[in-house]
Residue, then its C-alpha position, 0 to 999 in steps of 0.5 A: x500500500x502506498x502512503x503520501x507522506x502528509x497523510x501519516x501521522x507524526x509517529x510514522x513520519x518518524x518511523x519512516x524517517x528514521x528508515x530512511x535516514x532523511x526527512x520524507x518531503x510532504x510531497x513524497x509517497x511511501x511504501x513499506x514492504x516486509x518479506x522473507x528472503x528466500x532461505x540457502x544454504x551455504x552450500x548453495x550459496x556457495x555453488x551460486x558464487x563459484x558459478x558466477x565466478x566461472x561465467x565471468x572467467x569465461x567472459x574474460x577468457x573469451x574478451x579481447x584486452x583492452x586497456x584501462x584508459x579504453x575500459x575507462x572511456x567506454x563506461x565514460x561514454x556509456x555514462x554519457x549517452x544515459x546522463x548527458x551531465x555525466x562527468x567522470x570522478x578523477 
């Protein structure tokens, strides 16, 4: 359920503050969700991660090398086609 934020009342104003670590704006809407995370093993949990790590040596075994300034200034242009006010951090 959605909640505009001048609509709640001062004690959930606060809860969601303290939430969210800000002010919520009387403008804002808020929802709250609660759910059970889905339950794994460390085991699976494990297998998950080792999987991700081969699929991904497997996309560098099988990418041509680029340098770090040609990586860098793909992700720049990447950025830049997105948010035209991108600039890069130094």
């Amino acid at each position: 359920m959605i909640h505009k934020a001048r609509d709640l009342s001062p004690d959930q104003k606060a809860a969601v503050e303290s939430l969210l670590g800000r002010q919520i704006l009387e403008g804002e809407a808020v929802s709250v969700r609660a759910f059970e995370p889905p339950l794994l093993s460390d085991r699976r949990r494990q297998e998950i991660v080792d999987s991700l790590k081969q699929y991904f040596a497997q996309l560098d075994a099988n990418s041509k090398s680029v340098s770090a300034e040609e990586a860098d200034e793909a992700i720049n242009e990447a950025m830049r086609s997105t948010r035209p006010h991108y600039t890069p951090h130094p």
